[in-house]
N, C-alpha and C positions, 0 to 999 in steps of 0.2 A: 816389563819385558823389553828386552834392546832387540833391533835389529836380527843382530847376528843368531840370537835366540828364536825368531821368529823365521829367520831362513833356515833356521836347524828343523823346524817342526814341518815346514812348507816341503820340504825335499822325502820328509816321512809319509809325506799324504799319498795317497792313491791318485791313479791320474785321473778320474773323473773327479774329485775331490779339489786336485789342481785346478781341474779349466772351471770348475765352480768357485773357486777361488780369482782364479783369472779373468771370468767373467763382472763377478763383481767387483774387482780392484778399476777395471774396464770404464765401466757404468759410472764409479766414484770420480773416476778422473772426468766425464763426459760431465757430468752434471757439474764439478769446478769450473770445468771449461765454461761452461751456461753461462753461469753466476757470475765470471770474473766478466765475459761478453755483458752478461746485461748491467755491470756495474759502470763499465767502461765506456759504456755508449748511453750512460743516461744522464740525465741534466746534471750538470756538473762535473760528470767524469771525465777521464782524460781525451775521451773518441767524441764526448760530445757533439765538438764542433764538427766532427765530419759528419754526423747524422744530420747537423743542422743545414749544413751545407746542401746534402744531399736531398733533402725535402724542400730546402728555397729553388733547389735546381729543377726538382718537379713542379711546384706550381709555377714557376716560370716557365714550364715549355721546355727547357733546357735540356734536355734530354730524349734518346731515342728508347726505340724497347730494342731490348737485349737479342731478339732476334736479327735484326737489323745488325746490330753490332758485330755479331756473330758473323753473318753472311758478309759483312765489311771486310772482320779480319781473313775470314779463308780466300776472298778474292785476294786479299793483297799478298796474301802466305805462296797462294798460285802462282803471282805474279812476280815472286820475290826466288819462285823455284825453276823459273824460268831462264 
């Protein structure tokens, strides 16, 4: 079945029939997204190295918590509105 036959049948559908369709089209894309994420960032993948990075920068110390960072940037966004 091509494409265009499959947009022919999708426009026949009833709308809750739709958004269950759209629903799961939804879901199918979320869970590629996952997959291509955990490929990406795993030993050997292309983000590898940022993961590695970002784990030497924890046990180093190197690093604040994100709340802190947070409260950084809105002071300086305040200060920048000034």
């Amino acid at each position: 079945m091509t494409v265009e036959a499959l947009k022919e049948e999708i426009t026949n559908l009833s709308e809750p029939e739709r958004k269950h369709l759209a629903d799961w089209l939804e879901e199918m894309e979320e869970q590629a997204w996952d997959r291509e994420m955990e490929r990406d960032f795993s030993d050997g993948g292309p983000a590898g190295f940022l993961l590695a990075e970002v784990q030497a920068d924890i046990a180093a110390s190197r690093t604040e918590p994100l709340s802190e960072a947070i409260a950084e940037l809105k002071a300086k966004n305040q200060q920048d509105q000034r």
